[in-house]
DRENGU-408268 format. One record per residue (C-alpha): residue in one letter; x, y, z. Coordinates in steps of 0.2 Angstrom, whole numbers, padded with zeros to 4 digits, always signed. Layout:
N
AXYZ ...
END
This chain:
535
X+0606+0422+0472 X+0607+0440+0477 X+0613+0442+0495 X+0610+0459+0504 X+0611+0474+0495 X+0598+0482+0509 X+0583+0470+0505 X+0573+0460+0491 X+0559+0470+0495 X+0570+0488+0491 X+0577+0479+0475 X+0561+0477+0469 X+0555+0492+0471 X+0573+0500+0468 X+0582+0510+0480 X+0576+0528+0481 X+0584+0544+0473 X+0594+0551+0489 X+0584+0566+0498 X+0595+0582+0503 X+0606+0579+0519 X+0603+0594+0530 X+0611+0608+0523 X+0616+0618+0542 X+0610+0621+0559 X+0593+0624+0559 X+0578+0627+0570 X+0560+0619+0571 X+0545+0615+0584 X+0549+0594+0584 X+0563+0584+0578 X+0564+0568+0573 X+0579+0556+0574 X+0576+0539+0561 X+0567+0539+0543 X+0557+0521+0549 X+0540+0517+0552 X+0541+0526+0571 X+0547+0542+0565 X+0537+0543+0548 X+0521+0539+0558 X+0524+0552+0573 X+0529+0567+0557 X+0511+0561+0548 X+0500+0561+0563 X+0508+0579+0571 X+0507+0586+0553 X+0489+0584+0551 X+0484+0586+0567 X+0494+0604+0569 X+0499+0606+0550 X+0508+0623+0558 X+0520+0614+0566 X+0539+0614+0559 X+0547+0596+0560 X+0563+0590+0554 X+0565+0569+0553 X+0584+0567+0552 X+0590+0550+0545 X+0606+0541+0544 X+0605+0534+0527 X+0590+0536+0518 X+0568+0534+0524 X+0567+0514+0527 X+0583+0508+0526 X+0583+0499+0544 X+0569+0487+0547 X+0554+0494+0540 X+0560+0492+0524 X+0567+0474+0526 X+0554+0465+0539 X+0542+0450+0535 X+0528+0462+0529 X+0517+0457+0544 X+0507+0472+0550 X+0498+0463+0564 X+0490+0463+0579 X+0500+0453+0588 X+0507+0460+0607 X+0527+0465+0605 X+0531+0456+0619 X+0524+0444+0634 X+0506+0449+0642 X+0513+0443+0659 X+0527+0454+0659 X+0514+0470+0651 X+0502+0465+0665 X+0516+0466+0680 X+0514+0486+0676 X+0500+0497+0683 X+0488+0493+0672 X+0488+0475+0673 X+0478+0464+0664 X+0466+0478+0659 X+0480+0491+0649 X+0484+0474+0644 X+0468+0472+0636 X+0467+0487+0630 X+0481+0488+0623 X+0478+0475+0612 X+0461+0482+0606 X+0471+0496+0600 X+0483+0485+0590 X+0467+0476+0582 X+0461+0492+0577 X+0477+0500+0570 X+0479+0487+0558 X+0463+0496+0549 X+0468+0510+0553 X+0486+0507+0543 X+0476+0502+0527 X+0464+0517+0529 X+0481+0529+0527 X+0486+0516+0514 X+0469+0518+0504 X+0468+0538+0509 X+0487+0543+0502 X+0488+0531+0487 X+0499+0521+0495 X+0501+0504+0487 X+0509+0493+0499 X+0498+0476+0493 X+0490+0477+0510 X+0478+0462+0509 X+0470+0455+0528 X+0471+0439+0528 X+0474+0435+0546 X+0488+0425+0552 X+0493+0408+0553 X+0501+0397+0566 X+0503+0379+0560 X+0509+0364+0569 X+0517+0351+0560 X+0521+0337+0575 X+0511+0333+0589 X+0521+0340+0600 X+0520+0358+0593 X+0498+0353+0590 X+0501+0351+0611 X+0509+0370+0614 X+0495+0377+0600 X+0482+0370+0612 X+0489+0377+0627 X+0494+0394+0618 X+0473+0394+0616 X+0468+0391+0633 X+0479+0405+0637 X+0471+0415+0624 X+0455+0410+0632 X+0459+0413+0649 X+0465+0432+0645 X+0449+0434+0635 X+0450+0431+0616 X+0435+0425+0609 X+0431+0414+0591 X+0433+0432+0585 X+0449+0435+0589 X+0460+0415+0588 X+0453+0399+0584 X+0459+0383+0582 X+0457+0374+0562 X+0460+0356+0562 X+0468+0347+0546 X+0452+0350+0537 X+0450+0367+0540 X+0469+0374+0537 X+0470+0362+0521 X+0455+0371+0514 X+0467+0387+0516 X+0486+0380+0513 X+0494+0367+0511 X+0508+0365+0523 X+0518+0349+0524 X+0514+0337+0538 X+0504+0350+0547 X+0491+0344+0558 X+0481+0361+0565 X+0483+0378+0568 X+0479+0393+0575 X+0472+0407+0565 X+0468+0425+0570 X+0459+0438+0558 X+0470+0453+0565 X+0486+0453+0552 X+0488+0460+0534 X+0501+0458+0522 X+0510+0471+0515 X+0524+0475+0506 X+0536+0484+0517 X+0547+0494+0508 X+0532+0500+0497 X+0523+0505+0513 X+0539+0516+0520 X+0542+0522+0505 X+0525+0529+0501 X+0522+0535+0519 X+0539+0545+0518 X+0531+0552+0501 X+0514+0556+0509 X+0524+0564+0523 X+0535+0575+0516 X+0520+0582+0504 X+0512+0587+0520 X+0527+0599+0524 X+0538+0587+0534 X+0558+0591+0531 X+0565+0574+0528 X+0585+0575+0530 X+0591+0561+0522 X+0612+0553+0521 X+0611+0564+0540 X+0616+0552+0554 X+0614+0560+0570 X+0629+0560+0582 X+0620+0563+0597 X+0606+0570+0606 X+0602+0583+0621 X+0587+0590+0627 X+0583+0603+0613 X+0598+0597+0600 X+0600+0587+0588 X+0620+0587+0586 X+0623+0580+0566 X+0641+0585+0556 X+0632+0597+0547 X+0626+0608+0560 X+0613+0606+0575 X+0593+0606+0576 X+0588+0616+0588 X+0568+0609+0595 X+0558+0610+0610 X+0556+0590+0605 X+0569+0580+0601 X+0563+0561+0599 X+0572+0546+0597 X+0565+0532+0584 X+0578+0523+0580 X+0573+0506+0586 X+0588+0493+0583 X+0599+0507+0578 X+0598+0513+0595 X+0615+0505+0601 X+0623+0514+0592 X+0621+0531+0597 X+0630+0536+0613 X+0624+0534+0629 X+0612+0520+0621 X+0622+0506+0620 X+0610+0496+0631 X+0594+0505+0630 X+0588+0490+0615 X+0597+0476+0611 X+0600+0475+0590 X+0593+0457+0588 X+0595+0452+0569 X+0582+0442+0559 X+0586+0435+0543 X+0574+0433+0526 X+0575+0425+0511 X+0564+0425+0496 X+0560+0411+0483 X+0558+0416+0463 X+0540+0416+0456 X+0532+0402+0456 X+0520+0395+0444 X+0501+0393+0442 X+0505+0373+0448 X+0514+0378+0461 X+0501+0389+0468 X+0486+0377+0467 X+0496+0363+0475 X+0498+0373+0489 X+0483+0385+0490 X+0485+0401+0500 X+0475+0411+0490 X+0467+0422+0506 X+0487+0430+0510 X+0489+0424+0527 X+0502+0425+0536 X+0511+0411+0543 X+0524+0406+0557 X+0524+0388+0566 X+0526+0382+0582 X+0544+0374+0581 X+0557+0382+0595 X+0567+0388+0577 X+0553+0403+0573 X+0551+0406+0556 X+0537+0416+0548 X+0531+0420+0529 X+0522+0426+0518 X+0513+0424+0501 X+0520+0441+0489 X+0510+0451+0477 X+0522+0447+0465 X+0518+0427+0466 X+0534+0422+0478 X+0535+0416+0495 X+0546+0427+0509 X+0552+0417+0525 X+0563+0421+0538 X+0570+0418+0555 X+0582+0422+0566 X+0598+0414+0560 X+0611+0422+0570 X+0602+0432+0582 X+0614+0443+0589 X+0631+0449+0585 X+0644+0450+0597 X+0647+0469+0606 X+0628+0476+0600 X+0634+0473+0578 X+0627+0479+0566 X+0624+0467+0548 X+0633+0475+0532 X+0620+0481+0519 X+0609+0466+0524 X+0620+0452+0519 X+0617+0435+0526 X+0630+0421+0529 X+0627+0404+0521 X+0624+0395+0533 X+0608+0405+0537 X+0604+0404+0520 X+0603+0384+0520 X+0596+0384+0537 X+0578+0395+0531 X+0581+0384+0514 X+0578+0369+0521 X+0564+0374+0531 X+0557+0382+0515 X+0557+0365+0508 X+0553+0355+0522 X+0536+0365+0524 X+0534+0369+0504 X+0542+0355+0494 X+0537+0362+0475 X+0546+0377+0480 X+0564+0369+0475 X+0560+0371+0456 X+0558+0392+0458 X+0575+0393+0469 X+0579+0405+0481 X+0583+0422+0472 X+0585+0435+0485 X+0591+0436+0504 X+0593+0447+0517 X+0593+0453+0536 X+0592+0468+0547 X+0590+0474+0566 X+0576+0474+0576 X+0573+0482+0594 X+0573+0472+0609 X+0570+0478+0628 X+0577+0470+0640 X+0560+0467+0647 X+0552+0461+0631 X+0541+0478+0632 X+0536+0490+0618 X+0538+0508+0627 X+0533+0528+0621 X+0541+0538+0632 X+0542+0558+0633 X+0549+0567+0647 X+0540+0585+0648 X+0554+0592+0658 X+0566+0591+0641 X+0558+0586+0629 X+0566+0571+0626 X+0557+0557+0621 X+0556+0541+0610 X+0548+0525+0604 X+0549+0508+0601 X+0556+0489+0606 X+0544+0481+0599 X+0553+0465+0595 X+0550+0460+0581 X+0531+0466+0579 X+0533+0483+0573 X+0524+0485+0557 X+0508+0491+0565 X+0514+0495+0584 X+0524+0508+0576 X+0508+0515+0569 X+0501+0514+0586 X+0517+0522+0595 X+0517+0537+0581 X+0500+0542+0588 X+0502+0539+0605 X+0520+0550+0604 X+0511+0563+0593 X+0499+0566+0606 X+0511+0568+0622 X+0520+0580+0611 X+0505+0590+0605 X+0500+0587+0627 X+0481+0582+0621 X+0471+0571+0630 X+0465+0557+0620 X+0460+0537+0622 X+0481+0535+0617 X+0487+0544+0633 X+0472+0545+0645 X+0470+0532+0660 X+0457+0522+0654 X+0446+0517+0671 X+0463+0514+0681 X+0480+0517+0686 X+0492+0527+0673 X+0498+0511+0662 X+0511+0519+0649 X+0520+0532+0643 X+0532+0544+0651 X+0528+0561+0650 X+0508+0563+0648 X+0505+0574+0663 X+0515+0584+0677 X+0523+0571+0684 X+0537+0559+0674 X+0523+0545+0674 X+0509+0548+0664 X+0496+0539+0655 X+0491+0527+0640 X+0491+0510+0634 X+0509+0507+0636 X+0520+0500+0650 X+0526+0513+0665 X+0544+0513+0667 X+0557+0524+0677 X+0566+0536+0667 X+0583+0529+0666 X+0598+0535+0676 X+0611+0531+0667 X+0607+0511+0666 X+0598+0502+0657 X+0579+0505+0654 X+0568+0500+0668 X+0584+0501+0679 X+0584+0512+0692 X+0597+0522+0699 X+0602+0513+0713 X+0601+0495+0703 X+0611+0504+0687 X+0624+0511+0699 X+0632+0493+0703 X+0629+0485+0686 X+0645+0481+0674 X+0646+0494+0661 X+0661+0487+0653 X+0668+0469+0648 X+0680+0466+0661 X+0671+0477+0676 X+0664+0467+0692 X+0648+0470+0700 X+0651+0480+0714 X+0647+0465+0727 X+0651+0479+0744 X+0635+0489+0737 X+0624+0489+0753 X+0610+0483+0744 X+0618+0469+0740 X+0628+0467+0756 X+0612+0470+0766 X+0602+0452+0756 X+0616+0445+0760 X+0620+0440+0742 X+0638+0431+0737 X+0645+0429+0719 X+0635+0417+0708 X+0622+0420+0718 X+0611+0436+0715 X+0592+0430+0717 X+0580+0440+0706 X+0573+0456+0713 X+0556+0461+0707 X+0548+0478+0708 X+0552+0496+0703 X+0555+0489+0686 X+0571+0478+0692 X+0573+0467+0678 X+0576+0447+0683 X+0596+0445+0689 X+0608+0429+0684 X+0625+0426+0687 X+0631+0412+0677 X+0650+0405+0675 X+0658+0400+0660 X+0672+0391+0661 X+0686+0396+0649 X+0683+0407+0636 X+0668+0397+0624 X+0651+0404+0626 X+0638+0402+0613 X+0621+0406+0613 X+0610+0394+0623 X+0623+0384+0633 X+0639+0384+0642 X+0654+0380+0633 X+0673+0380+0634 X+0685+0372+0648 X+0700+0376+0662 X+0698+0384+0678 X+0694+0403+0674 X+0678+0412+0672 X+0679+0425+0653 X+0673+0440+0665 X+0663+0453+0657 X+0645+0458+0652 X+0635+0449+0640 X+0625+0461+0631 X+0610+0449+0631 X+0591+0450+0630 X+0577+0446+0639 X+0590+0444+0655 X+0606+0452+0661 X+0620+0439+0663 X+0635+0443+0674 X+0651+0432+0670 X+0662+0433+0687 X+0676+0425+0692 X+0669+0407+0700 X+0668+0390+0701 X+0657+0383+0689 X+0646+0377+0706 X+0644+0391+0710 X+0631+0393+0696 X+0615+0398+0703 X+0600+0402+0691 X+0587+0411+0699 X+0571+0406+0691 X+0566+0407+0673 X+0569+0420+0660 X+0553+0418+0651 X+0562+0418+0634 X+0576+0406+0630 
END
């Protein structure tokens, strides 16, 4: 079994032939920081909406080496992140809504570039599968569709298939139902990258590749070789992010792990069916989703490890064992005939998460500094979406991506006069040296070190009244949901509280969806102030 070396889907294909690094300082009308989906897609639609324009992507290693050449090969419709928390913005349910009509249509509108460049990517629309295999998961399915239902979807749009119905499209082992939705394609990632920085560059885009950035201020692009000089610098570096300075906690690098089996043959195949290329994911707490390859294989993965400690990168993709068995067994356990073709390949990379659980494109007028992404896990076509959407703020057009559409502002920054403007995208605050959706008066008391203390004397705290272990959750202006929590000693692992003596490990653990503050206490002082929504 191969383990890493970027991803299966790069290895099939075979890693690219370098691009030139940038060879000096340079000047152009937009750069571009990151070679993925977010930067390639804002490059194609600026080019051919303005193909005058100069634009320079710059990326660290080379076009798709981060996620979008390593992801599940979902280019769905699905939401990157939570409606409740989209709809808490100015737009409420309606920019919700909206939103997601534009996510349904930009997976056509990915195959339409597919089909119009000579992109070859195995894009089939299958739809997308959600399969329960207990009663208990058959039970959350149910109530996922009554939500569904009360926010508006239609047959059209999900639908519940009983045992009959999914049979008749795979065979999953002990499943009893599902959900299925129409709005997913399956695609080959690293194809779809690959072809999109080749359709790109023919268009007159200057793709720097082996160029990591350093750092960025309005109108710079600082690399070793030299600075790019732009009235729009953009950021679109999604789980790289943390990495850059100043970004540490802007999105949370959460990793996601794959692995991929052999080929399997024709018997195989008409034991388990899948001959319209769904997608699939289950309902069990431990999230996996799939895929049935061009090349006659079957892709899973999961989260494995979800984060590593201090905002860690993985090294070149390689997955530990452990991870390895773990998606094995629920390979198995789902698709017993697949022990005989093994596992062959397997892999990991970063995604982006917010620490709201919302996809943002901001641009900020004033500097020209803006940026795209955190879309947790669902980037394949909300990058699309975020490419267009940043394209036009850049190009300062008026169009359904960045107009109010029958109410308040609901995304973007930048779209406008003012540092709020428009689109179907979730407002935020420009950050002020805290995390996004922090203001400045919230940022200026939060921990920014292992070690540091919230400042408890701040007067908006002192004025609630507010001890330690106890910070009730503050809602509005974008505050984020607030927990202290106590562990004794020095154990902590994901998901519980571990470890023994009398002392609190102080520090900040860089954590999504919530902020946790470790502070010296007893372990009744623990207060938890609500529910984060994820867990």
């Amino acid at each position: 079994m191969r383990n890493g070396e970027v991803s299966y889907w790069w290895q099939a294909r075979g890693i690219p032939p370098r691009r030139p690094s940038l060879p000096g300082a340079t000047q152009a009308d937009v750069c571009i920081v990151g070679g993925g989906y977010t930067g390639l897609w804002t490059a194609y639609y600026l080019k051919r909406a303005d193909p005058g324009l100069g634009i320079v992507v710059l990326e660290a290693a080379f076009a798709g080496f981060g996620a979008s050449g390593r992801n599940g090969g979902w280019v769905t419709a699905a939401l990157p992140g939570s409606r409740s928390r989209y709809a808490r913005h100015p737009g409420g349910r309606k920019g919700v809504r909206e939103l997601e009509r534009h996510l349904r249509d930009t997976v056509d509108e990915v195959a339409r570039v597919c089909l119009a460049e000579g992109i070859d990517a195995g894009l089939v629309k299958g739809g997308t599968l959600t399969v329960a295999t207990t009663a208990a998961q058959d039970a959350r399915l149910r109530q996922r569709l009554a939500h569904d239902r009360s926010w508006g979807d239609e047959e059209g749009t999900v639908r519940y298939l009983n045992k009959t119905e999914l049979d008749d499209r795979l065979q999953v082992t002990g499943a009893v139902g599902a959900l299925y939705s129409p709005h997913c394609a399956r695609a080959q990632p690293a194809d779809l990258v690959a072809g999109l920085a080749e359709a790109v560059t023919r268009s007159g885009v200057l793709l720097y590749e082996a160029t990591p950035v350093t750092s960025i201020s309005p109108g710079r692009a600082h690399t070793a070789a030299g600075d790019v000089r732009a009235p729009f610098v953009l950021r679109c570096t999604e789980g790289f992010t943390a990495a850059m300075p100043g970004q540490r906690r802007t999105l949370l690098p959460m990793n996601s792990s794959m692995i991929i089996t052999g080929p399997l043959d024709d018997a195989a195949w008409k034991s388990i069916g899948w001959d319209r290329f769904e997608t699939l994911s289950d309902e069990a707490h431990a999230y996996m989703y799939a895929q049935r390859t061009a090349d006659g294989r079957i892709a899973l993965g999961g989260r494995g490890v979800p984060y590593r400690f201090g905002s860690g990168l993985d090294h070149d993709g390689a997955v530990s064992p452990s991870t390895v068995a773990q998606l094995g067994r629920i390979l198995r356990s789902m698709f017993p005939v697949t022990v005989e073709a093994g596992i062959d390949h397997a892999w990991c990379g970063v995604l982006g998460v917010p620490r709201d659980w919302c996809a943002t494109v901001m641009l900020d007028p004033r500097t020209g500094l803006g940026w795209a992404g955190g879309y947790t896990g669902q980037g394949v076509a909300a990058a699309n979406l975020a490419g267009r959407t940043l394209a036009d703020l850049v190009r300062g057009v008026s169009s359904p991506l960045t107009a109010a559409l029958g109410g308040p502002p609901l995304a973007a920054l930048g779209a406008g006069t003012g540092p709020l403007g428009r689109g179907p995208w979730p407002v935020r605050p420009v950050p002020h040296g805290g995390p996004p959706g922090i203001s400045r008066p919230l940022g200026a008391y939060l921990p920014a070190r292992p070690g540091r203390r919230p400042d408890l004397r701040h007067p908006r705290v002192a004025a609630a009244g507010e001890r330690p272990g106890c910070l009730t959750p503050r809602r509005g202006a974008g505050y984020p949901r607030l927990y202290y929590v106590c562990i004794l000693g020095e154990g902590f692992q994901t998901g519980s509280l571990a470890g023994s003596g009398n002392n609190c490990s102080c520090g900040y653990l860089d954590f999504s969806p919530a902020y946790f503050f470790l502070h010296n206490c007893r372990l009744g002082d623990l207060h938890r102030a609500g529910s984060p929504g994820h867990s």
